[in-house]
C-alpha positions as CSV (number, residue, x, y, z in Angstrom):
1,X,22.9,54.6,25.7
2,X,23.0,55.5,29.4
3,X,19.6,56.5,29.2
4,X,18.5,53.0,28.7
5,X,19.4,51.4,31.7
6,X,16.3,53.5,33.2
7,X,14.0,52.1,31.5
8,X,15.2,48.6,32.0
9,X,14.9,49.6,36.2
10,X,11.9,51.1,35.4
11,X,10.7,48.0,34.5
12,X,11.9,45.5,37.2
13,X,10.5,48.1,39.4
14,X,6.8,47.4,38.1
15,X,7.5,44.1,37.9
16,X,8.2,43.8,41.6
17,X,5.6,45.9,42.5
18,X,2.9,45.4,40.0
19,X,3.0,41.5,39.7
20,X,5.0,40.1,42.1
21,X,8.3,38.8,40.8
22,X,9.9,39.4,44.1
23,X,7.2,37.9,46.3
24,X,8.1,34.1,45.1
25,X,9.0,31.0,47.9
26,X,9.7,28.9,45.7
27,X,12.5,25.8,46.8
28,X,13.3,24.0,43.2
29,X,14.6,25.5,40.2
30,X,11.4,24.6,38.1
31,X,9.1,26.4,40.9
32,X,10.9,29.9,40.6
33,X,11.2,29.0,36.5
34,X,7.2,28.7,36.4
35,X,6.8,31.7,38.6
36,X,9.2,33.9,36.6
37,X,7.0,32.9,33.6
38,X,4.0,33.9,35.0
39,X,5.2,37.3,35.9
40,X,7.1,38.1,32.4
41,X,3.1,37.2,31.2
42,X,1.4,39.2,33.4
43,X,4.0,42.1,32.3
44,X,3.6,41.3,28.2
45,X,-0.1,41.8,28.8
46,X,0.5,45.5,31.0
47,X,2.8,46.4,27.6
48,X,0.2,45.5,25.2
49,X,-2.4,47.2,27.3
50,X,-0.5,50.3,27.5
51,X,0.7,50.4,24.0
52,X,-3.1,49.6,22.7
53,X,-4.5,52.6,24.7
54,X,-1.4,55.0,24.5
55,X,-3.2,57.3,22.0
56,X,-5.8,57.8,24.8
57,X,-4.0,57.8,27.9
58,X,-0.5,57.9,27.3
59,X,0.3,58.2,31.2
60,X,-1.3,54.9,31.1
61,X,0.7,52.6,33.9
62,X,0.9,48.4,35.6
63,X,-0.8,50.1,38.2
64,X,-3.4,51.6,36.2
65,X,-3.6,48.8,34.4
66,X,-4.0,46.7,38.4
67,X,-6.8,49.3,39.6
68,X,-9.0,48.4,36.1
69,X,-8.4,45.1,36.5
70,X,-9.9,44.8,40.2
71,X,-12.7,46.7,38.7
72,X,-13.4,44.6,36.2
73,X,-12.8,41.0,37.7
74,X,-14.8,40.9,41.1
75,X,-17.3,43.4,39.4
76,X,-18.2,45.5,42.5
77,X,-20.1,48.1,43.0
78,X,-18.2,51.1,41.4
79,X,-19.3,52.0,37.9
80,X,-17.1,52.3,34.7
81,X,-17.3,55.7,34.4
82,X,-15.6,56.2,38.5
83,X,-12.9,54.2,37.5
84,X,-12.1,56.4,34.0
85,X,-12.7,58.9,36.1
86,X,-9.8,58.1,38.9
87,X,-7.7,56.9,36.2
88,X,-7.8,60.9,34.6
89,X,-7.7,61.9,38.0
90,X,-4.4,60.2,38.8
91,X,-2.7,61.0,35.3
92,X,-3.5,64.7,35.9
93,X,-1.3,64.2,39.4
94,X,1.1,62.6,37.2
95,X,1.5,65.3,34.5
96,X,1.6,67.7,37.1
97,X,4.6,66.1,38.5
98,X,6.2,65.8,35.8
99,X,5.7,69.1,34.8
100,X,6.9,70.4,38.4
101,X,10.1,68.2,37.7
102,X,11.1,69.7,34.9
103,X,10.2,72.9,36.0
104,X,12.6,72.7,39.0
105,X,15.1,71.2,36.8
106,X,14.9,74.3,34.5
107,X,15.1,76.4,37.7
108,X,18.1,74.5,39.2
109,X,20.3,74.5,35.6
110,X,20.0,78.6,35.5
């Protein structure tokens, strides 16, 4: 049960970071209600992306999720395959530190 409250931080964290729950000015209760709406949303939509595509990329994160959405909107210049292509490139870095974690870990409990 401890466990879980890591998660739950886990996701405040993103939704700070990722879409701006802490970056409201709002001055009436009903401003910061809509606000706080917009953001639980924005965060639904990140969970179902990342559950959709967790068979493929199962390091899939919000800020994944951000960087394909800023290629897709404005649609610049940078192809599809660049962005798969960072996004592999960061969840290697990822796996690596995770792996490097627990490999310090196992180091540090012998």
């Amino acid at each position: 049960m401890q466990a879980q409250r890591y998660w739950i931080e886990r996701n405040f964290q993103e939704a700070k970071n990722q879409c701006g729950m802490g970056e409201y000015q709002a001055r009436q209760w009903k401003s910061w209600h809509h606000h706080m709406a917009m953001v639980l949303m924005a965060m639904l939509f990140m969970l179902e992306q990342r559950m959709l595509f967790k068979d493929d990329y199962p390091l899939l994160s919000c800020f994944d999720i951000v960087c394909i959405l800023n290629f897709i909107l404005p649609r610049r210049a940078t192809t599809l395959e660049e962005v798969i292509r960072q996004l592999e490139e960061r969840h290697r870095r990822r796996q690596a530190s995770i792996d490097y974690t627990y490999h310090k870990q196992m180091i540090a409990d012998f």
